[in-house]
KENU-140929 format. One line per field, with one value per atom (N, C-alpha, C): residue number from 1; y, z, x. Coordinates in Angstrom, 2 decimals, decimal comma. Layout:
! KENU-140929
num (NUM;...);
c2 (Y;...);
c3 (Z;...);
c1 (X;...);
! end
This chain:
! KENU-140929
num (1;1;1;2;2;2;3;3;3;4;4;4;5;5;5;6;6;6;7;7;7;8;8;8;9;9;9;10;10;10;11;11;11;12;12;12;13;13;13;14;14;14;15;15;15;16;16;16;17;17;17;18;18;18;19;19;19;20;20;20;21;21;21;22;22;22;23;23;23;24;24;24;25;25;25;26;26;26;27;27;27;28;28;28;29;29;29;30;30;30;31;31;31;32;32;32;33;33;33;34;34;34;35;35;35;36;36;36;37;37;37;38;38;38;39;39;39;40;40;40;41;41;41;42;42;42;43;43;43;44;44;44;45;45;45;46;46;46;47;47;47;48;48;48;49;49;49;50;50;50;51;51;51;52;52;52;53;53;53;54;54;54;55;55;55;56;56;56;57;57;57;58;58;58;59;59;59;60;60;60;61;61;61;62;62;62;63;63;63;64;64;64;65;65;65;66;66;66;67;67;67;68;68;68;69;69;69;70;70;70;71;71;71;72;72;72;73;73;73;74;74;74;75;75;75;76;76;76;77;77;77;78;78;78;79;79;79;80;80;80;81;81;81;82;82;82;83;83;83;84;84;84;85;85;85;86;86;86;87;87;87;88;88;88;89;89;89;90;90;90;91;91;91;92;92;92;93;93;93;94;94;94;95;95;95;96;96;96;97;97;97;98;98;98;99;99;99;100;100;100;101;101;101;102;102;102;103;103;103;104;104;104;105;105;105;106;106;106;107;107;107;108;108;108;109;109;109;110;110;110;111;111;111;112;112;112;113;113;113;114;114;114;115;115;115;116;116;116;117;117;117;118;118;118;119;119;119;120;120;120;121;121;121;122;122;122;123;123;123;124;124;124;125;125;125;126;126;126;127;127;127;128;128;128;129;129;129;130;130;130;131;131;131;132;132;132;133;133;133;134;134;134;135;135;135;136;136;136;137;137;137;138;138;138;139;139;139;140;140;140;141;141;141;142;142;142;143;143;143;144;144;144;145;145;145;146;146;146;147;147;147;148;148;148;149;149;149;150;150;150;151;151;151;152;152;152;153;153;153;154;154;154;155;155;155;156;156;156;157;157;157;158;158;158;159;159;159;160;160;160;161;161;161;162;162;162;163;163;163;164;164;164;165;165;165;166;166;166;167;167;167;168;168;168;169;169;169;170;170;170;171;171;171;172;172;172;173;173;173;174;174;174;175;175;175;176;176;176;177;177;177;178;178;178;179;179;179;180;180;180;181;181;181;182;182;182;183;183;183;184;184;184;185;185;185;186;186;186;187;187;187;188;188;188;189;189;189;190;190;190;191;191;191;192;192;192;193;193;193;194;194;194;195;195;195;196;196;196;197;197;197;198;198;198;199;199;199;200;200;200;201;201;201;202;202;202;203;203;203;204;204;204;205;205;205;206;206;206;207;207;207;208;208;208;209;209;209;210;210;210;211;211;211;212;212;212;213;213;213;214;214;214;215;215;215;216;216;216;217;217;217;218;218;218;219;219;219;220;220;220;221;221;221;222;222;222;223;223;223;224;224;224;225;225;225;226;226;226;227;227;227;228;228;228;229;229;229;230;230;230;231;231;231;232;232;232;233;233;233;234;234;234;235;235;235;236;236;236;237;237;237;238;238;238;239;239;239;240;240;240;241;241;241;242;242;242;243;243;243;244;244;244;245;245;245;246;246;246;247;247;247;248;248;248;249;249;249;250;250;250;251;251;251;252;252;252;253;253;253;254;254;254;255;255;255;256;256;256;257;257;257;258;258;258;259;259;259;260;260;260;261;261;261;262;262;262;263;263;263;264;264;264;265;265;265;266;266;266;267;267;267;268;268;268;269;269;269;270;270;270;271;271;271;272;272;272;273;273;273;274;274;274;275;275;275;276;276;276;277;277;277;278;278;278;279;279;279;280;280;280;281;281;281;282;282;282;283;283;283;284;284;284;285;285;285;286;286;286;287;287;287;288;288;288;289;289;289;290;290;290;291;291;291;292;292;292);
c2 (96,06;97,10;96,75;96,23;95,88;94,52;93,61;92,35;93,51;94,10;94,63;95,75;96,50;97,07;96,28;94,89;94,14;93,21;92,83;92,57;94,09;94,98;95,84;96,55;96,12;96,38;95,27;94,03;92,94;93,06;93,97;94,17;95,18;96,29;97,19;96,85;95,35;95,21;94,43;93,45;92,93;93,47;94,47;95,36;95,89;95,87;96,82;95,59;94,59;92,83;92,85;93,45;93,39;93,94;95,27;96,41;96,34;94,55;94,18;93,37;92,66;92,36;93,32;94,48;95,29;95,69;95,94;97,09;95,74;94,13;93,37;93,44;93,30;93,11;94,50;95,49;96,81;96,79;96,98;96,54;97,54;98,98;100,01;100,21;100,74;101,04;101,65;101,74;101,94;103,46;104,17;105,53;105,92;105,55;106,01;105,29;104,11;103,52;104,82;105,35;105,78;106,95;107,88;108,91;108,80;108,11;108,18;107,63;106,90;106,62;107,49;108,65;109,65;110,67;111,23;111,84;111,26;109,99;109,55;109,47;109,55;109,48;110,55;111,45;112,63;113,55;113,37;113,66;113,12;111,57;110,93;111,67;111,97;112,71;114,12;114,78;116,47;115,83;115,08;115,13;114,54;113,78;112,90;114,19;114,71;116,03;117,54;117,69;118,80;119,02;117,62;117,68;116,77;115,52;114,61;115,35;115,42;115,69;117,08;118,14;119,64;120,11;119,85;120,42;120,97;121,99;123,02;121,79;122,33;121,36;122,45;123,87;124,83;124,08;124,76;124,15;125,29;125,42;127,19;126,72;127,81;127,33;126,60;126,67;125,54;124,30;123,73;122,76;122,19;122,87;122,83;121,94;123,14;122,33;120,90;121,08;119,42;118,42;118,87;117,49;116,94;118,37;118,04;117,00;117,69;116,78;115,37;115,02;113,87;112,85;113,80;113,67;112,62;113,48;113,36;111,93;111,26;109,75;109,02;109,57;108,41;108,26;109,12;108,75;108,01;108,16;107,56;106,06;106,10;104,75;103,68;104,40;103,45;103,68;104,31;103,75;103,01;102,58;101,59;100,16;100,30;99,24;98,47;99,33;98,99;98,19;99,01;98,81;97,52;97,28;96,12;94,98;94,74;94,02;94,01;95,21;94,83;93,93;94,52;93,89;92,24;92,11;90,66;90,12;90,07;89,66;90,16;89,77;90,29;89,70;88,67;88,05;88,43;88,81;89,81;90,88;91,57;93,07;93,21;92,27;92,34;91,91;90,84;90,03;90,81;92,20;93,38;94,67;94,10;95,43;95,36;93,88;93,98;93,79;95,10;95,51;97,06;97,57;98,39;98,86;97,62;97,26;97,91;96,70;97,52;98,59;99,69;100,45;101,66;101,12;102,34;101,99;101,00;100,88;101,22;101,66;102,70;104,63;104,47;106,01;106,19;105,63;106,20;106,71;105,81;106,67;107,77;108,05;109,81;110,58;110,32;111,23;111,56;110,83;110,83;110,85;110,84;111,23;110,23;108,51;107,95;106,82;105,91;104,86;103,80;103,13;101,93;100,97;99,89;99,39;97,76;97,33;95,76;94,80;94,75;93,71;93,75;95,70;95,84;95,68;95,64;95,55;93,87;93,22;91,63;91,01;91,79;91,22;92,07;93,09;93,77;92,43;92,28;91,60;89,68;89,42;88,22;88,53;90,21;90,25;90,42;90,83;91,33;89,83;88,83;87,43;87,03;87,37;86,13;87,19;88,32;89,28;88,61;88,45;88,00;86,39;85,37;84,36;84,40;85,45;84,96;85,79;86,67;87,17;86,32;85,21;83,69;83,14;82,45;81,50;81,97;83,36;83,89;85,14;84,77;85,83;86,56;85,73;86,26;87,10;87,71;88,88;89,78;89,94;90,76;92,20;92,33;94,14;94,22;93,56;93,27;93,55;92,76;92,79;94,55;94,97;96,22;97,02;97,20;98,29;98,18;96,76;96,04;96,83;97,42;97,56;98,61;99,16;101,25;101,68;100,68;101,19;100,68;99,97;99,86;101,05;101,69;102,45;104,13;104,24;105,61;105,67;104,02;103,78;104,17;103,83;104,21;105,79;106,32;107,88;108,58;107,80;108,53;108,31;107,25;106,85;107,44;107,49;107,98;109,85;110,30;111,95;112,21;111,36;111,00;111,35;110,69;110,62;111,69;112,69;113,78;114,89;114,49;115,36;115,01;114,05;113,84;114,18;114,79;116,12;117,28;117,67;119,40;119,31;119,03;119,15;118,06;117,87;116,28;115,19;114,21;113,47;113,25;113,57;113,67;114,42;115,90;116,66;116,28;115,85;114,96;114,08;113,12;112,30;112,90;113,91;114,90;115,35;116,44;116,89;115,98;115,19;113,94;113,78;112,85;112,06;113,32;114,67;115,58;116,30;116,32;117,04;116,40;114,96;113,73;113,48;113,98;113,57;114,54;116,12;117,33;117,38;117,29;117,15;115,88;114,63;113,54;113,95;114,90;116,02;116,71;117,46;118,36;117,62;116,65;115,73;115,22;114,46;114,18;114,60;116,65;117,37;117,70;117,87;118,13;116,62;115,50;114,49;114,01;114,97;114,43;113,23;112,66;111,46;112,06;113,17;113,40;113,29;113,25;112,55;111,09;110,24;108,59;108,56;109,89;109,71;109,49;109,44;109,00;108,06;106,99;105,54;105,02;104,83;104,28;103,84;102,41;101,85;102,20;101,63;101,97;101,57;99,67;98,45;99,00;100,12;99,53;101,58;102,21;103,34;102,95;102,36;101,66;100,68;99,97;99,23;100,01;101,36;102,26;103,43;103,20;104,37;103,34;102,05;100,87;101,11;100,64;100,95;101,74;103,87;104,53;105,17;104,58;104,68;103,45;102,37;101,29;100,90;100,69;100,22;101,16;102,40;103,45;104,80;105,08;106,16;105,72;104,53;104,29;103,37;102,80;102,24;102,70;104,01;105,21;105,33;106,33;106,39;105,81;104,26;103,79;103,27;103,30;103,01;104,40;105,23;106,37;106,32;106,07;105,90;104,59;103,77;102,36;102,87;103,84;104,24;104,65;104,86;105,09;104,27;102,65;101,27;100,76;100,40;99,75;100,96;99,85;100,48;100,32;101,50;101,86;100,42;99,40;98,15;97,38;97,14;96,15;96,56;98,14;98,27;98,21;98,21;98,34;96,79;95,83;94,35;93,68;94,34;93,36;94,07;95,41;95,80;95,04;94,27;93,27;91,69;91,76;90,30;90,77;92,66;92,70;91,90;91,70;90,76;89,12;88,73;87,06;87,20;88,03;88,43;88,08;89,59;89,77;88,58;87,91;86,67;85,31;85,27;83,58;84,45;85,69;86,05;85,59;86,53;86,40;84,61;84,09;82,57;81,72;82,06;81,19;82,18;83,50;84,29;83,62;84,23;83,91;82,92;81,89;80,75;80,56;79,74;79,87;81,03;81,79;83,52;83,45;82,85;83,46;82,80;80,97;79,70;80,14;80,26;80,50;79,36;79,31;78,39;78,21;76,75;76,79;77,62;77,95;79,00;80,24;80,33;82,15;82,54;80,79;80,55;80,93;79,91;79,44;81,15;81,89;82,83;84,36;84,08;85,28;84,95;83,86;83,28;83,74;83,61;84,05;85,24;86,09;87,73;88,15;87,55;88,09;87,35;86,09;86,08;86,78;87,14;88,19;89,46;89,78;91,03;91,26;89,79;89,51;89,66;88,24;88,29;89,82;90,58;91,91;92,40;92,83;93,68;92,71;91,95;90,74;91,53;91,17;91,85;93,42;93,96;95,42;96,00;95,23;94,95;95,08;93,66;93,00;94,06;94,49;95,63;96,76;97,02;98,43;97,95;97,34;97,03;96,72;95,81;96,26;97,92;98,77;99,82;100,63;100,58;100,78;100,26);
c3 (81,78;82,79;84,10;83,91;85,39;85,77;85,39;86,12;86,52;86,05;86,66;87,61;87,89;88,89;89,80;89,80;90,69;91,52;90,84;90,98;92,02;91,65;92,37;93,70;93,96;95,10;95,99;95,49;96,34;96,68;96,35;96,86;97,69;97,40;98,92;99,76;99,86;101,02;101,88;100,88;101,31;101,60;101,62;102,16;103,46;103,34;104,53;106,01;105,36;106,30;106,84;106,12;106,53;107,67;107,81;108,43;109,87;110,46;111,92;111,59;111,04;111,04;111,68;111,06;111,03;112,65;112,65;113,88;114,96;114,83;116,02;116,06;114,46;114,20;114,96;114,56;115,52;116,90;117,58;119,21;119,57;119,85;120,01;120,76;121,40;121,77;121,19;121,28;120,06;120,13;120,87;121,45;120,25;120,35;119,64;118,10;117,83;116,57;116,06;116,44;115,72;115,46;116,35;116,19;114,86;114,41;113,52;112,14;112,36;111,28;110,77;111,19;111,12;110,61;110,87;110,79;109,06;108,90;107,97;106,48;106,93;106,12;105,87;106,51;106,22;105,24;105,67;104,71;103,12;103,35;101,63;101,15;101,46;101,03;100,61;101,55;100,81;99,69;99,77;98,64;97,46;97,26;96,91;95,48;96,49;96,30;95,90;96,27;95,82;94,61;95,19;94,05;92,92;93,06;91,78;91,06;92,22;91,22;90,89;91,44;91,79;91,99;92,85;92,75;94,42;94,65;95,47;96,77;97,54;99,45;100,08;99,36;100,28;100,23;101,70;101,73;102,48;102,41;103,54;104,88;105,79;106,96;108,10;107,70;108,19;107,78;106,23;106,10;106,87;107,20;107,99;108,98;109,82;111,36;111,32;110,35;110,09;110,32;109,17;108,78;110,20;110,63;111,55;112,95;112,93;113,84;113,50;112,41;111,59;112,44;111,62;112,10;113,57;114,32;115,81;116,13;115,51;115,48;114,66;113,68;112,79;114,15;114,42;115,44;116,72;117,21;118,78;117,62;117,01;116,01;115,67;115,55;115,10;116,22;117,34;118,46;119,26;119,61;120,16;119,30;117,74;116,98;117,48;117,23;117,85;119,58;120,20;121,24;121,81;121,11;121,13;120,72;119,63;119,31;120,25;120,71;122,03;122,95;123,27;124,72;124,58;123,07;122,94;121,82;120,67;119,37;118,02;116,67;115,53;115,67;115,64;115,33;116,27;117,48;118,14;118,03;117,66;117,19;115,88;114,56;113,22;113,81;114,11;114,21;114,93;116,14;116,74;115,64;114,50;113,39;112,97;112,73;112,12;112,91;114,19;114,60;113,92;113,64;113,04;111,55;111,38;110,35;111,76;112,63;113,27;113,70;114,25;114,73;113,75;112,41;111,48;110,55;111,12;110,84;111,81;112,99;113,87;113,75;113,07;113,22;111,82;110,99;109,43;109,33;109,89;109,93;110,40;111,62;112,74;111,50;110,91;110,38;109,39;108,36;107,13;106,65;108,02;107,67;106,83;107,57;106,94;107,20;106,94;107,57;108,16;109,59;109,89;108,85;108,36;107,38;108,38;108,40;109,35;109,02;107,68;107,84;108,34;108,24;108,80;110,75;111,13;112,29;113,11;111,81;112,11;111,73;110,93;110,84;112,73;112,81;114,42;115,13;115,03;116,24;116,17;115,29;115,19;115,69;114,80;114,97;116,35;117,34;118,68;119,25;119,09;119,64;119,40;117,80;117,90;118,58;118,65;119,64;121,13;121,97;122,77;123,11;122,18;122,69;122,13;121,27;121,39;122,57;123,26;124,84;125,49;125,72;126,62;126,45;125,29;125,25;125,30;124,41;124,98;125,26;127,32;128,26;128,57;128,05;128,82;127,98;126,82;126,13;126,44;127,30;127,30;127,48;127,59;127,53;125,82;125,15;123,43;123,18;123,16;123,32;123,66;124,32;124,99;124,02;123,60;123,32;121,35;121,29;119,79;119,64;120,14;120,17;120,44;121,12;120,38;119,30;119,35;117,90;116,99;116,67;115,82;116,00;117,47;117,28;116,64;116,92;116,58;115,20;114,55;113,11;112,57;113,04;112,69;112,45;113,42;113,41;112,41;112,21;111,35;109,90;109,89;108,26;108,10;108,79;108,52;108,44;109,23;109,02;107,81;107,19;106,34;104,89;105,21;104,00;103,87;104,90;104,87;104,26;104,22;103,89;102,34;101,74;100,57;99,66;98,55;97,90;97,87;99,21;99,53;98,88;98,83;98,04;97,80;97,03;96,63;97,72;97,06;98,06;98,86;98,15;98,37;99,68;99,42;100,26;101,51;101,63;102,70;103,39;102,69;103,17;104,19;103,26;104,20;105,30;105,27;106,80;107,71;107,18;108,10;109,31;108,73;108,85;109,43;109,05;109,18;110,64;110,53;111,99;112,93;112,26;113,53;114,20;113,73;113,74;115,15;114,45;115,15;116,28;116,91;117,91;118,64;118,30;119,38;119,71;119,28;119,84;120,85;120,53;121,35;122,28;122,96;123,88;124,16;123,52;123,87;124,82;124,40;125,33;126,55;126,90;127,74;128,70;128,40;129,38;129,59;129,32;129,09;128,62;127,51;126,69;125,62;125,34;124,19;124,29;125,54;125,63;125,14;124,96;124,74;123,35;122,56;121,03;120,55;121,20;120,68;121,59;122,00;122,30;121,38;119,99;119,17;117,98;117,69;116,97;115,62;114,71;113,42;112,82;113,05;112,57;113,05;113,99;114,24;113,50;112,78;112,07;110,83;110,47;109,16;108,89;109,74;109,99;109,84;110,30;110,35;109,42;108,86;107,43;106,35;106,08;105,36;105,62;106,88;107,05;106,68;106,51;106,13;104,80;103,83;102,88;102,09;102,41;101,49;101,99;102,92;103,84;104,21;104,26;104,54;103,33;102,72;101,82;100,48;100,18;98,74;98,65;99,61;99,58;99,63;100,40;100,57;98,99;98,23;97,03;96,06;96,07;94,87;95,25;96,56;96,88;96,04;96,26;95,70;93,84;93,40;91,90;91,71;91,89;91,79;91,69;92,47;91,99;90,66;90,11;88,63;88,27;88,58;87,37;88,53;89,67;90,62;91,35;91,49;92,53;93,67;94,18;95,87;96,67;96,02;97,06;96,91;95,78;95,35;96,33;96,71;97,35;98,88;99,38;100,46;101,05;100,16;99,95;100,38;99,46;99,21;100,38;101,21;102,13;103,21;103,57;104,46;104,72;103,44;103,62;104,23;104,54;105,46;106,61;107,91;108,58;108,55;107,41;106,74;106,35;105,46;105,15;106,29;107,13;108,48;109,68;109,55;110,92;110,05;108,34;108,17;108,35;108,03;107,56;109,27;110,17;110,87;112,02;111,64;112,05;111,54;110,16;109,49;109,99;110,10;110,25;111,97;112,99;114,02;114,95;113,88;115,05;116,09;117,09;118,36;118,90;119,09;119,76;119,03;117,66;116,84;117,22;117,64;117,69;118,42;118,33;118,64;118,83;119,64;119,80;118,65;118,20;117,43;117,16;118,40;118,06;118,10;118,38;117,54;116,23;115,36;114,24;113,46;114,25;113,59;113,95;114,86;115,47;114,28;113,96;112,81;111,90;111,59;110,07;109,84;110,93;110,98;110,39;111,24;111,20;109,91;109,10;108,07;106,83;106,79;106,49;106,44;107,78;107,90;107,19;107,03;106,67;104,87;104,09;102,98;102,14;103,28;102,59;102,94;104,13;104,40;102,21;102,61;101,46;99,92;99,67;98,37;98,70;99,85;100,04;99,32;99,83;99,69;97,97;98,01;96,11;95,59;95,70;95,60;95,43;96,69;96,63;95,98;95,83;94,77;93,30;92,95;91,02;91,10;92,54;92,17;91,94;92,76;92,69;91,21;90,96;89,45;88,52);
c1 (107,34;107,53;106,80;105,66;104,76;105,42;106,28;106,94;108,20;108,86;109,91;109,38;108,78;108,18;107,57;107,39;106,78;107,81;109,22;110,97;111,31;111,00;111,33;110,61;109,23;108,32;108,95;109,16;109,92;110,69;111,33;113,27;113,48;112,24;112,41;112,00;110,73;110,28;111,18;112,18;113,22;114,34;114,25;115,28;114,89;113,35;112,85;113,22;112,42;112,96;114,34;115,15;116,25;116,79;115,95;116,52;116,46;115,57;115,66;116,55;117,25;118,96;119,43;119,84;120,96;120,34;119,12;119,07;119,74;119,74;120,17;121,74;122,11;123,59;124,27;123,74;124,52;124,42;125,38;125,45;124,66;125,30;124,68;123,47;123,01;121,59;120,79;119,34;118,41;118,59;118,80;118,81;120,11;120,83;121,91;121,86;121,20;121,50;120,44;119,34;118,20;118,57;119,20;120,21;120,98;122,05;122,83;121,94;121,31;120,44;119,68;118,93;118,15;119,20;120,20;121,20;121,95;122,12;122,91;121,89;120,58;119,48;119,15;118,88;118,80;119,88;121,40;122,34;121,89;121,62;121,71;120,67;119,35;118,07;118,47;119,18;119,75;120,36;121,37;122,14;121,84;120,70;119,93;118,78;118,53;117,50;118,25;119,14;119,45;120,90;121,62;123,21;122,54;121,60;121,83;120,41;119,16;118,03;117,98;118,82;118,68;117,50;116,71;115,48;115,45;114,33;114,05;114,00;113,98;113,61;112,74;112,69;111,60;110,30;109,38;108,48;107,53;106,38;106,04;106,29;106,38;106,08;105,27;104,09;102,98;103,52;103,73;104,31;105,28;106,35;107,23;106,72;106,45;105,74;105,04;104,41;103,91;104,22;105,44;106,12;107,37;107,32;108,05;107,60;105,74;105,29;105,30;105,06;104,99;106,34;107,43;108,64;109,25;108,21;108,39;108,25;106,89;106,02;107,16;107,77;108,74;109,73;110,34;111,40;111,07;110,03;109,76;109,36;108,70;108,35;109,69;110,61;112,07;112,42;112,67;113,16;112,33;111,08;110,63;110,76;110,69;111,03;112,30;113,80;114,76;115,04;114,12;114,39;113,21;112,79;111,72;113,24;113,42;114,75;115,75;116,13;117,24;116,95;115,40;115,34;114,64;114,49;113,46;114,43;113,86;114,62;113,92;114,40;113,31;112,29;111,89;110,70;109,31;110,01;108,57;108,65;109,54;109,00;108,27;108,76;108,57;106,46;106,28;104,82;104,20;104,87;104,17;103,44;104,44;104,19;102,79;102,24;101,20;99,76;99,96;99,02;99,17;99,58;99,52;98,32;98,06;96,53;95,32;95,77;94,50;94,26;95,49;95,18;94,58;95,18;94,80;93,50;92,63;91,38;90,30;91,08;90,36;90,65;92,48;92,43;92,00;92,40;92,15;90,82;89,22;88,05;87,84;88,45;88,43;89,23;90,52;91,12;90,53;90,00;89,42;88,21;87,75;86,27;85,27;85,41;84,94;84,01;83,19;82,99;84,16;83,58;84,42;83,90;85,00;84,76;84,92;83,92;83,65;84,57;84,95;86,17;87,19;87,52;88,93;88,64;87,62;87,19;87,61;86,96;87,18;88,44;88,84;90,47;91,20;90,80;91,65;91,34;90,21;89,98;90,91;91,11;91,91;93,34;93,78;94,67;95,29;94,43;94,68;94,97;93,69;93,71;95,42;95,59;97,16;97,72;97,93;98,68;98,79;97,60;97,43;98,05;97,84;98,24;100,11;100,79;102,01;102,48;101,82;102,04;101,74;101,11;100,76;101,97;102,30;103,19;104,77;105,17;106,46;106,30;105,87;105,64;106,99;107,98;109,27;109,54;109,08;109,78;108,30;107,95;106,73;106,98;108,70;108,80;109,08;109,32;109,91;108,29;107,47;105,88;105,65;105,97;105,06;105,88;107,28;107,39;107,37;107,08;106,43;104,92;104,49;103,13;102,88;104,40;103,91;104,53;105,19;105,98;104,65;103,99;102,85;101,77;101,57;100,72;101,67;102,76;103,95;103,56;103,97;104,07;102,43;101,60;100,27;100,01;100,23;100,24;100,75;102,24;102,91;102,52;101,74;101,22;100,71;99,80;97,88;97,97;98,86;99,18;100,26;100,59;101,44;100,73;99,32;98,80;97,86;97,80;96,94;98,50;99,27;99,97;100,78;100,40;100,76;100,20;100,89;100,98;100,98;101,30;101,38;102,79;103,41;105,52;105,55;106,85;107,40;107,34;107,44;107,53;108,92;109,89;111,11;111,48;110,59;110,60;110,22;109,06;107,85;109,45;109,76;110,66;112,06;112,23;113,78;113,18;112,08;111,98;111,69;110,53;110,40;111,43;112,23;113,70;114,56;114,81;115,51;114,76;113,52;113,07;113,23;112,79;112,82;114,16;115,20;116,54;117,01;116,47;116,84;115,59;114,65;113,65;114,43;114,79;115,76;116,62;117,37;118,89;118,41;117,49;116,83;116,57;116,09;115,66;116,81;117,71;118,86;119,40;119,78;120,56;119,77;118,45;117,95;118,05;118,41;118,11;119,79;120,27;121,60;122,15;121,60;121,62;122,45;123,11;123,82;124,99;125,52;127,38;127,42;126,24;126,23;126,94;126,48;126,58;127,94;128,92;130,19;131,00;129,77;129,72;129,44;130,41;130,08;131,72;131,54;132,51;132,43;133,84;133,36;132,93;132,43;131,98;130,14;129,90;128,39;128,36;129,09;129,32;128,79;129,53;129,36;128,26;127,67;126,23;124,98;125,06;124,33;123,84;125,41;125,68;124,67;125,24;124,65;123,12;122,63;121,19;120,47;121,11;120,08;120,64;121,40;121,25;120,61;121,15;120,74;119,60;119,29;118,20;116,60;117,12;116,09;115,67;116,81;116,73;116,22;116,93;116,64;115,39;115,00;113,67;112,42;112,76;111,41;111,59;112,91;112,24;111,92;112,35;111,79;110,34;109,90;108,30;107,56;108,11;107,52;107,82;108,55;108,80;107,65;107,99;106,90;105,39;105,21;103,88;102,95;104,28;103,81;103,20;103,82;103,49;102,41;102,33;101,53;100,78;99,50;98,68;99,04;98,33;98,70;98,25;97,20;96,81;98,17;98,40;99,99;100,22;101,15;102,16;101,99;101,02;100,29;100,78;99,75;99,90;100,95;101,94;103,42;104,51;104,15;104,56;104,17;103,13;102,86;103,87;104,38;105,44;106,82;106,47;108,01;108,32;107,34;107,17;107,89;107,15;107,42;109,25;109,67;110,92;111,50;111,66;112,38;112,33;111,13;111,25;112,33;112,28;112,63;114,14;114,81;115,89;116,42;115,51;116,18;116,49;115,41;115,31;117,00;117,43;118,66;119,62;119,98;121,05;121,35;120,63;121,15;120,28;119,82;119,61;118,88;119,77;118,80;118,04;118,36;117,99;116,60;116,33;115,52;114,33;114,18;113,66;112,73;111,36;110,33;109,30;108,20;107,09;106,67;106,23;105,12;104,25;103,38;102,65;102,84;104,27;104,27;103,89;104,69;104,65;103,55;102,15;101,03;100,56;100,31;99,59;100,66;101,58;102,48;101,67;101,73;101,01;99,11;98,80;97,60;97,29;98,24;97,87;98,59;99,07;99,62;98,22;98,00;96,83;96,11;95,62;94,12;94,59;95,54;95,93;96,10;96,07;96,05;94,94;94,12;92,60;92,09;92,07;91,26;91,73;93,02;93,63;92,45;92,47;91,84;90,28;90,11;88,53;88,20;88,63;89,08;89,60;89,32;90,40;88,76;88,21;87,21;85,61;85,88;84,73;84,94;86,66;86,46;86,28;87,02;86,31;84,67;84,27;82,38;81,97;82,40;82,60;82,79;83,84;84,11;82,93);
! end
């Protein structure tokens, strides 16, 4: 059971790798891919939750609001992701993700009430350096770069309030409003900026790219991360969620080629920060069984 739960932590992360394919393969703009994705994900989760598992989606009202704020950070989070990819390619948005370690070894202490923990300090600080020099060497995607790097801080937010809110309802639940508020708050913005006539600027080839994405790509990977918990620890999954990066840059290096062909040292400077982000996690391992 723990090799097949460990076959299966690999396959959502490789699915997750995937999901800067699809966001390049869909023409679309990120504005509108994130729209229908949020929308198409949200459907599979009701139906997911209420026709196959039948179970409740109420939640009180404080909850509500929460999750909705929560909500808010997932969506501006996948649309700067996306739109990092439009305007650059995968491989600098995916190697932008893993600042996202650092930022949540600065918020996770304020939120949680805890010590800064020095390694996660000295891993930021490497990680910022290779940040910095693959902004030296490929300056020309430096808007892919900028908007790589709020989507790491969106994505941070949304974790770390994520986990102050896990176990108030299912997780299932957690997952629908999420995705479902986030969906309905970008409408709302939509219509006020008049960005909501764009939404049926859209084919049936990048329909169907999208439908693909947040069921196969987004819905069913949230829940089997959440089922997997049974057999693996939260570091595994934590861990083996870090090779989304490694996934998403080789996938996307053989799929489309040149576009993808990067400096050496993007290479050496990706490789780094996924390192530092390995050994931190081994460390961290390390000091809790002394612990125990």
């Amino acid at each position: 059971m723990q090799k097949l739960a460990l076959f299966r932590l690999h396959l959502i992360v490789f699915l997750w790798g995937f999901t800067a394919i699809l966001g390049k393969l869909i023409q679309v703009n990120a504005q509108i891919l994130v729209f229908y994705r949020m929308l198409f994900a949200a459907i599979c989760l009701y139906f997911f939750i209420r026709v196959i598992k039948k179970e409740s989606i109420k939640v009180s009202r404080k909850l509500f609001f929460q999750l909705a704020g929560v909500g808010c950070f997932m969506a501006f989070h996948w649309l700067c992701f996306f739109y990092s990819i439009k305007v650059s390619n995968v491989s600098i948005a995916l190697s932008c993700l893993s600042l996202s370690t650092l930022f949540a070894s600065i918020m996770e202490p304020i939120i949680f009430k805890r010590k800064i923990d020095v390694s996660e300090v000295v891993m930021g600080v490497v990680i910022v350096a290779c940040i910095l020099l693959i902004f030296k060497t490929e300056f020309q995607y430096k808007e892919g770069i900028f908007y790589g790097v709020l989507c790491a801080i969106f994505g941070t937010v949304f974790s770390v309030f994520n986990g102050k809110l896990f176990g108030k309802t299912s997780s299932g639940n957690i997952i629908f409003y999420e995705i479902f508020c986030g969906w309905a708050i970008l409408s709302v913005f939509y219509l006020f900026t008049g960005q909501m006539y764009q939404m049926d600027e859209i084919n049936f080839r990048d329909i169907s790219l999208i439908a693909l994405l947040a069921s196969l790509f987004t819905a069913f990977p949230m829940f089997e991360s959440v089922k997997l918990m049974k057999y693996i620890s939260p570091f595994t999954l934590i861990l083996t969620v870090n090779l989304e990066p490694v996934y998403g840059i080789i996938l996307a290096f053989f799929i489309f080629g040149e576009s993808e062909h990067m400096s050496p040292i993007f290479y050496i400077a990706s490789f780094v920060m996924i390192l530092a982000i390995v050994v931190n996690g081994l460390i961290k391992a390390r000091k809790q069984k002394n612990l125990n």
